[in-house]
N, C-alpha and C positions, 0 to 999 in steps of 0.2 A: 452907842445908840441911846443910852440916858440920859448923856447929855442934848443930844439931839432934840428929843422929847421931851427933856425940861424946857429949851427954846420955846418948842410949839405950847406947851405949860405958859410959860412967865407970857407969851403972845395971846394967849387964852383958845386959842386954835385947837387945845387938846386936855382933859376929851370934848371931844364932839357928838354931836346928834346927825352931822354929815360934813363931810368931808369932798369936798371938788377930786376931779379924776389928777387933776393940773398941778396938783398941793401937792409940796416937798413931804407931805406927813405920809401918803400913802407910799413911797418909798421909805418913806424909816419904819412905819407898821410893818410893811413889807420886810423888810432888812430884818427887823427882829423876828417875825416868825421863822425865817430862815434861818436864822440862828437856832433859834431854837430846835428846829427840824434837823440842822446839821448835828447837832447835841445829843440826836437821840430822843427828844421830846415829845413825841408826835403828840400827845395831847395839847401840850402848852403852844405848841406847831399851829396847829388847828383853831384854838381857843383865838390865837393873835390875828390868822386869816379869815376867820368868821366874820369879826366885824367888818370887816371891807368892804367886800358885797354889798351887804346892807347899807352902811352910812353912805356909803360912794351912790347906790342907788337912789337916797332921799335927796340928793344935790341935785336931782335929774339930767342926768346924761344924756345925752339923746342921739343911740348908735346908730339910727335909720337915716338920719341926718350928717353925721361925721362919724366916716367911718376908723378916725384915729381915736372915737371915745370906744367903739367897738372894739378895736384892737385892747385896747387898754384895759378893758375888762375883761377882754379872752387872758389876759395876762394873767387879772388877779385870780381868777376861777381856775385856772390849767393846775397850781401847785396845791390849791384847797382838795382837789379830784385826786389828782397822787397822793396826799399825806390821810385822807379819807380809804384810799385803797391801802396803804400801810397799817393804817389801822383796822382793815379788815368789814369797813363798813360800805358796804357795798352800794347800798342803797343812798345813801346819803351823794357817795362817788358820781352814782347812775342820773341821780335826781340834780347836781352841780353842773354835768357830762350836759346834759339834756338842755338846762338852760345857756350855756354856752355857746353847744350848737344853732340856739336860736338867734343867735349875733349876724347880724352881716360878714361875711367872710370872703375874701374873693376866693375863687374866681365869681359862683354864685350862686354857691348852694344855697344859704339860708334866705338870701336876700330874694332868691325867686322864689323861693317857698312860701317867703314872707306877701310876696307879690301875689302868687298863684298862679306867676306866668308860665313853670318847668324850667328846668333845670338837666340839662343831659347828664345822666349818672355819673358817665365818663369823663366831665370837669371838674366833679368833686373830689 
């Protein structure tokens, strides 16, 4: 993974101030906080999924639009929510949870909520 990340280094692609959902980096960001996580590290776990969110958000995604950027971002937030619940911070988990669910998601929970057109409970 350091080598990986000296690439995106010597290409100046790393660090960033934003990062594309598209970009080979947020699989190796990704890959390393996993590592980390699998190690036992839940802080250092956390520390490495924090940034994603954010920078990936400053590239402007736009999930209302496509909903494989949506998907991709329910990816990054899903293991930030579990290593946030490992470490007992609930709120933080609940506040990650929350914005997640506001993705488009089939079948079409969020996306009709987003609408205001309803949503049968029973699809979601």
């Amino acid at each position: 993974m350091e080598q990986a990340l000296s690439v995106f280094q010597a290409a100046h692609e790393y660090p960033a101030e934003r990062i594309s959902l598209d970009s080979g980096l947020v699989t190796v960001l990704a890959a390393l906080a996993d590592y980390h996580a699998s190690r036992g590290d839940s802080r250092r776990a956390i520390a490495a999924y924090q940034e994603l969110p954010d920078k990936v958000m400053a590239s402007k995604p736009d999930p209302w639009s496509d909903l494989r950027d949506a998907k991709k971002l329910s990816n990054l937030y899903r293991p930030l929510i579990g290593l946030y619940r490992v470490v007992r911070d609930g709120a933080k988990a609940d506040a990650m949870e929350a914005r997640r669910l506001e993705l488009p998601t089939p079948p079409c929970r969020t996306l009709w909520r987003h609408r205001r057109s309803g949503c049968p409970e029973s699809a979601t």
